[in-house]
C-alpha positions as CSV (number, residue, x, y, z in Angstrom):
1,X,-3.8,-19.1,-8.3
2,X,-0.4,-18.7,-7.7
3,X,2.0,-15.6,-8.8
4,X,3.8,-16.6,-12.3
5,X,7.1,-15.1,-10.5
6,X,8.1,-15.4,-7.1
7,X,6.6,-12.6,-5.8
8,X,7.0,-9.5,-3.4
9,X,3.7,-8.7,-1.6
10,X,4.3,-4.8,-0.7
11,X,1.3,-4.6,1.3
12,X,0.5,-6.8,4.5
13,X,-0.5,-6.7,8.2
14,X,-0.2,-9.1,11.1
15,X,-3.1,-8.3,14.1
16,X,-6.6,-7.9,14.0
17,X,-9.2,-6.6,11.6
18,X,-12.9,-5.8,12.0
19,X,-15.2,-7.5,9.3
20,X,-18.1,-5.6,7.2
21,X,-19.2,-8.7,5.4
22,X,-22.1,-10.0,6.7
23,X,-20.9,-13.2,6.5
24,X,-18.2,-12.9,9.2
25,X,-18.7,-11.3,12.8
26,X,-16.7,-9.9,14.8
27,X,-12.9,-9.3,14.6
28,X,-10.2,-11.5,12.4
29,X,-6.7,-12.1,13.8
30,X,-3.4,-13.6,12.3
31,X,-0.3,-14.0,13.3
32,X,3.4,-14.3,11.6
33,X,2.7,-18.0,10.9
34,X,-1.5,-17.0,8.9
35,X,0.9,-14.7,7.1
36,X,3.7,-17.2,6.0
37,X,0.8,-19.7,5.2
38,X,-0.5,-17.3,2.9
39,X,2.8,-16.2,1.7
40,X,3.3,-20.5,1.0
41,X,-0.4,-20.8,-0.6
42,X,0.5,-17.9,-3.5
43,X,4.0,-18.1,-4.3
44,X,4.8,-14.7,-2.5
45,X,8.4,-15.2,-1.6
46,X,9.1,-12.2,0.3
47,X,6.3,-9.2,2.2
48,X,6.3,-5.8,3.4
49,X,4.6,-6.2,7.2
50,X,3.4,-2.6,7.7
51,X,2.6,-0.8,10.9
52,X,0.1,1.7,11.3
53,X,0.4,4.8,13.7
54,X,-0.9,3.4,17.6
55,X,-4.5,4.3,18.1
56,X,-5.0,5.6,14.1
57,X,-7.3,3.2,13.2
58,X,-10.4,1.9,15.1
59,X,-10.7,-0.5,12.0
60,X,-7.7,-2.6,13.0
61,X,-5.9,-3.2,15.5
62,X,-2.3,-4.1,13.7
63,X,0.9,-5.7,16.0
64,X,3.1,-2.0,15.1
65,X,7.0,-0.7,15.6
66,X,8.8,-2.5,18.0
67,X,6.1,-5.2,18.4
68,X,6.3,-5.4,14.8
69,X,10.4,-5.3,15.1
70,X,10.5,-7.8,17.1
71,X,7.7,-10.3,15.9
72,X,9.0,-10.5,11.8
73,X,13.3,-10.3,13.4
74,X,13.0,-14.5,13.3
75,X,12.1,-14.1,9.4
76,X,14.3,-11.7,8.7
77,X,14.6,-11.7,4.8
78,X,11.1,-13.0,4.0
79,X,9.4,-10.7,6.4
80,X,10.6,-6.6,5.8
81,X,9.5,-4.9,8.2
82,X,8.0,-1.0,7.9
83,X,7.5,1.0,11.2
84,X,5.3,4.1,11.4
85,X,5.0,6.4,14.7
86,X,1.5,8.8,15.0
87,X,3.2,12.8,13.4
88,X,1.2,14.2,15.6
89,X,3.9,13.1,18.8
90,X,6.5,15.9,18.3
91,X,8.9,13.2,18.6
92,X,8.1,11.4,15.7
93,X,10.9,12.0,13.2
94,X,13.3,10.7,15.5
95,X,11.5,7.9,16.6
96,X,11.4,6.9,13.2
97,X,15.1,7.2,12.7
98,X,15.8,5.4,15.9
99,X,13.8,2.7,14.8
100,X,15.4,2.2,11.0
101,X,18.7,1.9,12.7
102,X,16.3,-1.3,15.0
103,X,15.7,-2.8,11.9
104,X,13.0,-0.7,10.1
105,X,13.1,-0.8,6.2
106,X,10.5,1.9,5.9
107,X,7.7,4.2,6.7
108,X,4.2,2.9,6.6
109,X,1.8,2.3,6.2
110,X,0.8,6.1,7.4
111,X,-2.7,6.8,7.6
112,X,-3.6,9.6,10.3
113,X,-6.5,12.1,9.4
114,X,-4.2,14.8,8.4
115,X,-4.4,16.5,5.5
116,X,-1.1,14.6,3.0
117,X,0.7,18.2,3.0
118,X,-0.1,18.8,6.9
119,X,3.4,19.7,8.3
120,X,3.5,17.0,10.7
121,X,3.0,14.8,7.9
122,X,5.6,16.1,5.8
123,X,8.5,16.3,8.6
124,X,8.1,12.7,9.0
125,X,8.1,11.7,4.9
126,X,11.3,14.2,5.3
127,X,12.9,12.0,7.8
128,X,12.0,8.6,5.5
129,X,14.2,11.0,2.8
130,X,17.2,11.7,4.5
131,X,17.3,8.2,5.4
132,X,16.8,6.8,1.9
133,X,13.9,4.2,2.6
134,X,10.4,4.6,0.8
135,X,7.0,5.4,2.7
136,X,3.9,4.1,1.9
137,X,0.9,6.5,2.6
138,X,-2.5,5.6,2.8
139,X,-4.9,8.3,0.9
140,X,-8.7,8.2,1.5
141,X,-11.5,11.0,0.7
142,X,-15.5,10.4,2.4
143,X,-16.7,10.8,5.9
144,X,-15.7,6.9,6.6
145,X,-12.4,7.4,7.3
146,X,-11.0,10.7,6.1
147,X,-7.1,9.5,6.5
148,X,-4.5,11.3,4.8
149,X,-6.6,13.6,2.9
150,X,-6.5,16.2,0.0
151,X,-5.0,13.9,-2.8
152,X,-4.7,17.2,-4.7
153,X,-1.8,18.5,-2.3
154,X,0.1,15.4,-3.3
155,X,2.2,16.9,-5.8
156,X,3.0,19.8,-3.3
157,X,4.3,17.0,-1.0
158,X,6.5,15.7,-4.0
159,X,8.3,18.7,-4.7
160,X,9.1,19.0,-0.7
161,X,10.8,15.6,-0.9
162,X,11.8,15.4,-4.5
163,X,14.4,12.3,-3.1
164,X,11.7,10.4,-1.8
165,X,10.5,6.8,-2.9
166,X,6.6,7.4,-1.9
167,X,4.4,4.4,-2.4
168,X,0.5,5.7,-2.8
169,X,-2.5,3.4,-2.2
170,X,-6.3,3.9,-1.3
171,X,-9.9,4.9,-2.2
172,X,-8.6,9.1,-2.3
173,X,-6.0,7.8,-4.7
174,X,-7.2,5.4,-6.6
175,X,-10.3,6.7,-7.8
176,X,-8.4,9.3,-9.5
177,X,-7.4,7.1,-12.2
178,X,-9.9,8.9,-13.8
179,X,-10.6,12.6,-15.4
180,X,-14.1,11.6,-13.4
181,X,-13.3,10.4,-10.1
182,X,-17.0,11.1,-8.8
183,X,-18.0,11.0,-5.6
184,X,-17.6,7.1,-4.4
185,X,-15.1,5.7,-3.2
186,X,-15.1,2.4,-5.3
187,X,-16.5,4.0,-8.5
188,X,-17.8,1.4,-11.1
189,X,-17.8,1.1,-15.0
190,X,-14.9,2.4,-17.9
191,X,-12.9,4.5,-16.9
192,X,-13.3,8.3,-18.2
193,X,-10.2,9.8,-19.8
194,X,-7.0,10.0,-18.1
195,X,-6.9,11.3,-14.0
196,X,-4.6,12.7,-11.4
197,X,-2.9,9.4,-11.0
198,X,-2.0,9.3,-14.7
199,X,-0.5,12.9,-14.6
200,X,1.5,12.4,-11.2
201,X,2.8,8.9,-12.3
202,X,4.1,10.7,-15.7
203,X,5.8,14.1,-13.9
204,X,7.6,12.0,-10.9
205,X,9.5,9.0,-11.5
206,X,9.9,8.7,-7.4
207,X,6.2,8.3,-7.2
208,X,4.9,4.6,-7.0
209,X,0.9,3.2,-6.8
210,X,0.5,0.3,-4.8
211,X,-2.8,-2.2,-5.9
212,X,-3.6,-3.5,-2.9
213,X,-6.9,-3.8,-1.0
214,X,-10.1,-3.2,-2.7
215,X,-9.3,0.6,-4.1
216,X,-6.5,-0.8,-6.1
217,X,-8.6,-4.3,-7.4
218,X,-11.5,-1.7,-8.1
219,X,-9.5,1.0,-9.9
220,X,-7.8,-1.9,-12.1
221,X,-11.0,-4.3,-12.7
222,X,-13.5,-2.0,-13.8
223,X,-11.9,-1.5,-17.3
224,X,-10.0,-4.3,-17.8
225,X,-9.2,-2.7,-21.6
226,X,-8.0,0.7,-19.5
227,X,-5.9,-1.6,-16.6
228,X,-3.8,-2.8,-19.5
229,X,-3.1,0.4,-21.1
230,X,-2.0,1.8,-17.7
231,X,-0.2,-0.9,-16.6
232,X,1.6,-1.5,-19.5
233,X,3.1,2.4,-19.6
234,X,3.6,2.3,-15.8
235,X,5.1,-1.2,-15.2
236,X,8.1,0.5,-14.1
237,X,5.8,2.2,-11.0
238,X,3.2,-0.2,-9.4
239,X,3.8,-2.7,-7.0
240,X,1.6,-5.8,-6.4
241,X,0.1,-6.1,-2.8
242,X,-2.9,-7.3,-1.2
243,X,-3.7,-5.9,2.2
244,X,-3.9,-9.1,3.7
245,X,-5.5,-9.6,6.3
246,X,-7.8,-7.2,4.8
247,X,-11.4,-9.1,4.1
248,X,-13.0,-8.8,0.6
249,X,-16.4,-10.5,-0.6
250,X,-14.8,-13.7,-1.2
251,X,-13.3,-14.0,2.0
252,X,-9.8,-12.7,2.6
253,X,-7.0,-10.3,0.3
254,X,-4.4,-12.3,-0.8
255,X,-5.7,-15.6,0.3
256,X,-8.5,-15.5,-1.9
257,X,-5.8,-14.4,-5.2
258,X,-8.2,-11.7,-6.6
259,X,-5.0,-9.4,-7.6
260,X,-2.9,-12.2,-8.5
261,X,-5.9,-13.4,-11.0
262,X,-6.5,-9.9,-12.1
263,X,-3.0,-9.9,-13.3
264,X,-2.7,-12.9,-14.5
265,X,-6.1,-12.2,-16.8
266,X,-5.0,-9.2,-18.7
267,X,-2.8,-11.1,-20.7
268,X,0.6,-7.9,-20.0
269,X,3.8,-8.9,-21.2
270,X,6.1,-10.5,-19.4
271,X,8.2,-8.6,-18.6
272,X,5.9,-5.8,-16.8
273,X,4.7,-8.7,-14.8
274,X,7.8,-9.5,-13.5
275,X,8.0,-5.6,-12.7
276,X,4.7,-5.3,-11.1
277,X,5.1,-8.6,-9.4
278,X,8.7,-8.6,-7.7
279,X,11.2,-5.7,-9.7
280,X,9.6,-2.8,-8.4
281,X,9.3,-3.7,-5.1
282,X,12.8,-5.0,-5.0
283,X,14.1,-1.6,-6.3
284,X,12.4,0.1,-3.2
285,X,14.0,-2.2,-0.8
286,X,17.5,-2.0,-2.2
């Protein structure tokens, strides 16, 4: 399936990824060009390459910062580039800043295991502020990964950067969509009343929840009759992406066109597809 609209993919990767399925050993790499064939295959006309913090994930192992700088420069207007330095480096505010005025068009994807309101953490959202380009934080809760905990300091964090265009995605996130979150990460079946992601989305128009990845699929396809309410009333604040190279059951995040189908199958308006698809991510880059 192909996006309806020439699409923005807000969440990507370039490197290599370790595989769960049992259907694929070992490590999956791509390059610039697996990601451009992708890009071709869907209709996404422009994507966010994120970085992740050297040495924070021993899931991935994702071409970062300058690498990253450097390896997207020869497609500079399909490929945006987002850099993201470890906040536990004392340096790492002005690393970041030195590496917007390289080229960097935000902070991301940042996923450390520190807690989201951790002062490390905020200094560095604080420096994505001052410099007017959005950050994209990953938010986990469970004892597989533990990054950027405490969802429920979130709103602390928004009232220390009430200027800042945060972008929101994971399990610690998404599974708040409901009043019961549970205890799983990917929680199954209708969704129960109206969550911390509802409430957040309401109170803080700089607050923005990205779909990609399986957390975002999940919290969306498990109540199809629920993923239209809430994307109908917050078209204005998600942003498609896909995680790609990520690997799903099927095979692969946005090569296999699970989001771009679950889109396309609740029937929205047009308009809020045009929002989820391209608008809103366009209003972050600007």
């Amino acid at each position: 399936m192909k996006a309806s609209v020439p699409a923005v993919d807000f969440h990507t990767h370039i490197g290599e990824v370790k595989s769960f399925s049992p259907r694929l050993k070992g490590w999956v790499r791509v390059g610039v060009e697996d990601l451009l064939s992708y890009m071709g295959e869907r209709g996404v006309e422009r994507a966010v390459v994120l970085s992740l913090p050297p040495d924070s994930d021993p899931y991935a192992k994702v071409v970062s910062n300058r690498r990253l700088l450097e390896a997207v420069e020869p497609h500079a207007g399909r490929l945006v580039p987002f850099c993201c330095p470890n906040p536990l480096n004392a340096r790492a505010a002005s690393l970041f800043k030195r590496m917007v005025g390289e080229g960097c068009r935000g902070l991301g994807e940042l996923k450390v295991q520190l807690r989201i309101d951790d002062p490390r953490v905020v200094r560095l959202l604080k420096a994505a502020e001052s410099l007017g380009v959005p950050a994209l934080v990953h938010i986990e809760e469970g004892p597989l990964f533990n990054y950027c905990y405490g969802v429920d300091k979130l709103e602390d964090v928004l009232k220390l950067a009430p200027d800042l265009k945060l972008v929101v995605h994971g399990p610690g996130w998404w599974r708040h969509v409901s009043a019961e979150p549970g205890t799983e990460a990917y929680p199954k079946g209708p969704v129960k009343g109206e969550g911390l992601v509802h409430r957040l989305l309401r109170r803080y128009d700089n607050l923005y929840a990205d779909i990609s990845a399986s957390s975002g699929l999940n919290a969306l396809a498990r109540d199809p009759e629920h993923a239209r309410r809430f994307l109908e009333e917050f078209q204005d604040r998600v942003v498609f992406g896909t995680d790609f190279p990520c690997l799903s059951e099927e095979g692969q995040f946005g090569s296999d066109g699970a989001h771009l189908r679950l889109i396309g199958g609740l029937q929205l308006p047009e308009r809020a597809v045009r929002k989820i698809l391209r608008e809103n991510a366009e209003k972050l880059l600007a």
